[in-house]
C-alpha positions as CSV (number, residue, x, y, z in Angstrom):
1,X,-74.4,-279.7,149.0
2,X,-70.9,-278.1,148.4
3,X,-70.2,-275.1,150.2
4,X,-70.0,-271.6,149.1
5,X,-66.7,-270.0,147.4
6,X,-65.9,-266.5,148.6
7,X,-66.6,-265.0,145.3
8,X,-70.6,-266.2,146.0
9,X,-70.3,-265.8,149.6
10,X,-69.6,-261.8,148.4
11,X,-72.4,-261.6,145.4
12,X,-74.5,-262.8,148.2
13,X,-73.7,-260.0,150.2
14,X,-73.9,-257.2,147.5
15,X,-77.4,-258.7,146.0
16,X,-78.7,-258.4,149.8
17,X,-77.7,-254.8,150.3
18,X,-79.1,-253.9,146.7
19,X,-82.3,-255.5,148.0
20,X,-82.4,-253.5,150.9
21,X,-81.7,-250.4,149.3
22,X,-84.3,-251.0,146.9
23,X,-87.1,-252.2,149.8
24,X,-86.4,-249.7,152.5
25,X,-85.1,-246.4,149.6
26,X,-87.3,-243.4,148.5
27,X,-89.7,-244.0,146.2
28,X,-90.3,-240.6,144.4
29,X,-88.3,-236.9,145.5
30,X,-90.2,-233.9,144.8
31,X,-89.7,-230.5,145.2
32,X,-91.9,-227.4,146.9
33,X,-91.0,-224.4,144.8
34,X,-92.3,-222.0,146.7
35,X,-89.7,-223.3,149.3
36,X,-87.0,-223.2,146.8
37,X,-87.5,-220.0,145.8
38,X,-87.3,-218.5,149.0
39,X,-84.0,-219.8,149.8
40,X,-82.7,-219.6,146.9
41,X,-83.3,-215.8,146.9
42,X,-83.5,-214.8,150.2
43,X,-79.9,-215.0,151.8
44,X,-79.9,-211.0,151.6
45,X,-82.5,-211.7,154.3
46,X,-81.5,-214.0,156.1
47,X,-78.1,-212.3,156.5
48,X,-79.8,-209.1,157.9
49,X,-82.0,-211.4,160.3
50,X,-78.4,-212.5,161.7
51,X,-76.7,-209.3,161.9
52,X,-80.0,-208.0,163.7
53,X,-80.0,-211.0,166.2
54,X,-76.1,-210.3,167.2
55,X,-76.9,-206.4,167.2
56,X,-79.9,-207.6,169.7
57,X,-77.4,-210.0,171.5
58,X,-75.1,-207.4,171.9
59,X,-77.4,-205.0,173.3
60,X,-78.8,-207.3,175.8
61,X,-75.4,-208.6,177.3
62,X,-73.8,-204.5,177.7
63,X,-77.1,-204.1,178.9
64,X,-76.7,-206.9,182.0
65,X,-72.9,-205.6,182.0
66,X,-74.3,-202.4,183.2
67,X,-76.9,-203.7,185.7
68,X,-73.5,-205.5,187.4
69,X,-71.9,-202.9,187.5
70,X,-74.4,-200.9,189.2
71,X,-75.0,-203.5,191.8
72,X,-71.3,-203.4,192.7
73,X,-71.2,-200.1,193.0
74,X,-74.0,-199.7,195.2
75,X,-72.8,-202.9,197.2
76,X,-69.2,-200.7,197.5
77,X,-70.7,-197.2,198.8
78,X,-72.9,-200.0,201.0
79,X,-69.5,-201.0,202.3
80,X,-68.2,-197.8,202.7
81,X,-71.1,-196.3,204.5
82,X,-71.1,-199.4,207.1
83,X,-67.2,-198.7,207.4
84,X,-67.0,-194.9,208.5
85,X,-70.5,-196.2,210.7
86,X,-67.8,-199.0,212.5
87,X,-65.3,-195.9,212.6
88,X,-67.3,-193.4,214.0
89,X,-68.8,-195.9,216.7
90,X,-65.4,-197.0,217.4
91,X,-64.4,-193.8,217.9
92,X,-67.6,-192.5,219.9
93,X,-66.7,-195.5,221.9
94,X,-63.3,-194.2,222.5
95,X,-64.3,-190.8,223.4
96,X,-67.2,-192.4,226.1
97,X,-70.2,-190.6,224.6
98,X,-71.3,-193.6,222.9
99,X,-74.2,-195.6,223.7
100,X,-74.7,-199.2,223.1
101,X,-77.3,-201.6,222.8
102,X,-76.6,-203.2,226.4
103,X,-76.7,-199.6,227.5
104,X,-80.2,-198.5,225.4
105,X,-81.7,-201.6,227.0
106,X,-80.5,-200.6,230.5
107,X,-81.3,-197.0,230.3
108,X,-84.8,-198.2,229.0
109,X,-85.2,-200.3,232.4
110,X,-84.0,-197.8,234.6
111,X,-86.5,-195.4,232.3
112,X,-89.8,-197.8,233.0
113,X,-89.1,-198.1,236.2
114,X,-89.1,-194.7,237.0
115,X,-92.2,-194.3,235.5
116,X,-93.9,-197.1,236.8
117,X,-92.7,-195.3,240.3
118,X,-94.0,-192.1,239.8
119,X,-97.8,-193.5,238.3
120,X,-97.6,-195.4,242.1
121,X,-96.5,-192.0,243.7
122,X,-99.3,-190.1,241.7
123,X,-102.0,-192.8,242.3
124,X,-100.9,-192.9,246.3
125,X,-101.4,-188.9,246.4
126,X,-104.8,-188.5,244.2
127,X,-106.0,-191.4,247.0
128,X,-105.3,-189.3,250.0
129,X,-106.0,-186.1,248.3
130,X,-109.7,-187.3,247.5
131,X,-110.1,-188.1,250.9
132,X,-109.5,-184.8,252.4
133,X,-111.5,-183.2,250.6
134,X,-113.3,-179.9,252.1
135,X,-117.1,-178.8,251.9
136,X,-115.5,-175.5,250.3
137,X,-113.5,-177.7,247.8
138,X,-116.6,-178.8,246.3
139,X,-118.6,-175.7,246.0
140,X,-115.4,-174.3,244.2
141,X,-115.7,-176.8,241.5
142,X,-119.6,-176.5,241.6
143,X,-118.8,-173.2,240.2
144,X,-119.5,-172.8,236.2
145,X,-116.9,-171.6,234.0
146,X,-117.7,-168.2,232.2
147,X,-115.2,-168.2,229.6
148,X,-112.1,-166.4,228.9
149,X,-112.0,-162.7,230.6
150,X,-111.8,-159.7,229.1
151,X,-108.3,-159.4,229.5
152,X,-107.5,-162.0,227.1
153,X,-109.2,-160.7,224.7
154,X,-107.1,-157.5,224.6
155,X,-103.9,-159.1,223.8
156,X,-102.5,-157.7,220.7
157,X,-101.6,-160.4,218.4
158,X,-97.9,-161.0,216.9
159,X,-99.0,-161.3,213.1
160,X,-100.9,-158.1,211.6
161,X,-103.0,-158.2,208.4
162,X,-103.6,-155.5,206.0
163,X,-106.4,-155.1,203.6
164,X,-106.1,-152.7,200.4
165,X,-108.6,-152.0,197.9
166,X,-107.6,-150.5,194.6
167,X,-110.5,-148.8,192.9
168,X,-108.1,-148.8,189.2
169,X,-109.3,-150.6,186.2
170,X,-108.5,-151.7,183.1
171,X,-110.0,-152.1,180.1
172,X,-108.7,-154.5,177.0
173,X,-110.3,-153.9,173.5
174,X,-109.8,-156.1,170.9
175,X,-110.2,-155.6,167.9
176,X,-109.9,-158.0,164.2
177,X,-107.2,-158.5,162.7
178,X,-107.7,-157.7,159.1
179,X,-105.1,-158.2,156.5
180,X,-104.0,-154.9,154.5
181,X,-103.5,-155.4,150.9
182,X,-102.0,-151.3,150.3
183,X,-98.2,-152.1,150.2
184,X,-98.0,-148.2,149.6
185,X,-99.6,-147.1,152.5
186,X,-97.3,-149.4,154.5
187,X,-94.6,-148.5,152.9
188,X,-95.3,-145.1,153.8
189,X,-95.5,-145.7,157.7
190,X,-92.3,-147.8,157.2
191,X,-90.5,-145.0,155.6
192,X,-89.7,-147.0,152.1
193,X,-89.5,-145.9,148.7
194,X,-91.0,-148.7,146.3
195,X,-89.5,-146.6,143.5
196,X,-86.5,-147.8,144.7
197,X,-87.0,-151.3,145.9
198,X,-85.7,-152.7,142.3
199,X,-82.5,-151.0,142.6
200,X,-81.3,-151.1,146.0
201,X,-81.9,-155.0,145.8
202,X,-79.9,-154.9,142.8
203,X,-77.4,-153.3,144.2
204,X,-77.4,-155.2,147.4
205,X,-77.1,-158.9,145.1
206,X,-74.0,-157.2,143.4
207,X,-72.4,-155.9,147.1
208,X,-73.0,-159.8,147.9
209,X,-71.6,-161.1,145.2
210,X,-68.0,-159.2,145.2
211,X,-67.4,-159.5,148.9
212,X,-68.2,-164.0,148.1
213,X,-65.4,-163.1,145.2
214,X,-63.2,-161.3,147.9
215,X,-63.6,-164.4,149.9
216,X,-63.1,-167.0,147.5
217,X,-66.2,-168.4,148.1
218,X,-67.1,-168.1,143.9
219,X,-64.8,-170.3,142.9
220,X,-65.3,-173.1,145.1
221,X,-69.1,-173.2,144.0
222,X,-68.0,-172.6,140.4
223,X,-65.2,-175.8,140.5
224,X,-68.4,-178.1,142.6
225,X,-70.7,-176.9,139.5
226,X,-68.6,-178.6,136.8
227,X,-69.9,-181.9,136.3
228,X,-66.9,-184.9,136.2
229,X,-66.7,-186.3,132.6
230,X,-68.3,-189.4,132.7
231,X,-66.0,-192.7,132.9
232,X,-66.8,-195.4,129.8
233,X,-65.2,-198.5,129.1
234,X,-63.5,-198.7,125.6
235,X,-65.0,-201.3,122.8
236,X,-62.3,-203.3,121.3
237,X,-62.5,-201.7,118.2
238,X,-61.4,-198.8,120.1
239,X,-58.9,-200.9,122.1
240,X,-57.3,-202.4,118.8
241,X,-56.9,-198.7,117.1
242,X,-55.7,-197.5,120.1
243,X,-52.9,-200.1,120.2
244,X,-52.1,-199.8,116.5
245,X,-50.9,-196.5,117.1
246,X,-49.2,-197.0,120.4
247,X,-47.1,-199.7,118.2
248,X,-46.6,-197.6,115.3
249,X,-45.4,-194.4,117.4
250,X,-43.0,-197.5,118.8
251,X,-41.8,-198.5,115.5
252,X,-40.8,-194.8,114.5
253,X,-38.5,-194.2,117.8
């Protein structure tokens, strides 16, 4: 068998990789429209989806940057507060009015012992005291107790209370409210002519009217009611007979 040339060695090649295209390729593309559609029209959407998730994101990290900043400045004023507490200490110390914790705990010895002495004291003398005890002792305390005396009683106390009764009274009576219809009669408790009504709001709208003159406040709502002319774009018929006389009032100069 004669080998291969290099131009067959290379169709080889090629008619493999068509082969494997074709084997291992897509059969058949389709399309879901409903899918299409939606991207296809909806980048308005998904544009404010992003600009809402960076506002959110935004939000969120000022929102940390103000929880830090908090923290530090409580950990500063913790800082300060255990500063001047050093200073004052040290200074307390310097003074000699302080008291330390080798000094609490030694004061609080000294303290239980003394205690611990006099409960020994007071046990020692309750013991000897029981034991010479009298007959007349114990009738004493075989005595009943009567109560407080009389004299007690008649102490006058610091805090005095008054009691006032008022006999006055008063009475509320309502009444309905029903609506009255007689603008004359009204008008008559309110001192106002309704002859007059007509022509002293007439005159009132004209007093109104020449002081907003006097202040220029007419023509400023006068110039806002003119409407702007409406703008329009020329047709080119328009366009042409416009230039035909712009070049004819050039060819007279």
């Amino acid at each position: 068998m004669a080998p291969k040339t290099n131009r067959e060695i290379l169709t080889g090649g090629k008619n493999y990789k068509q082969k494997a295209a074709k084997k291992f390729g897509t059969d058949e593309v389709t399309f879901n429209k409903d899918s299409r559609l939606e991207y296809l029209t909806g980048f308005h959407k998904r544009k404010l989806e992003r600009q809402k998730k960076a506002k959110e994101f935004i939000q969120e990290q000022e929102r940390k940057a103000r929880l830090e900043e908090r923290a530090k400045i409580r950990a500063e004023k913790k800082k300060k507060l255990e500063k001047q507490l050093e200073d004052f200490k040290q200074a307390m110390k310097d003074v000699g009015d302080y008291v330390g914790d080798e000094d609490d705990k030694q004061a609080s010895g000294s303290e239980s012992e003394s205690e611990s002495e006099s409960e020994h004291d007071f046990k020692k003398k309750s013991k000897s005291d029981s034991g010479s005890k009298t007959e007349s002792d114990t009738e004493v305390e075989a005595e009943e107790w009567n109560g407080f005396s009389d004299d007690e009683t008649n102490v006058k106390p610091i805090l005095k209370k008054y009691v006032q009764k008022y006999s006055d009274e008063t009475t509320v009576d309502i009444e309905p409210l029903e609506p009255n219809d007689n603008f004359e009669y009204l008008a008559e408790l309110n001192n106002v002519k309704l002859e007059k009504a007509d022509q002293i709001l007439d005159q009132s709208i004209e007093r109104a009217k020449k002081y907003a003159k006097f202040l220029g406040v007419e023509e400023k709502t006068a110039a806002k009611s003119k409407k702007n002319k409406k703008f329009r774009y020329l047709t080119k018929a328009e366009r042409r007979q416009n230039q035909r006389k712009a070049n004819n009032n050039k060819r007279r100069k």
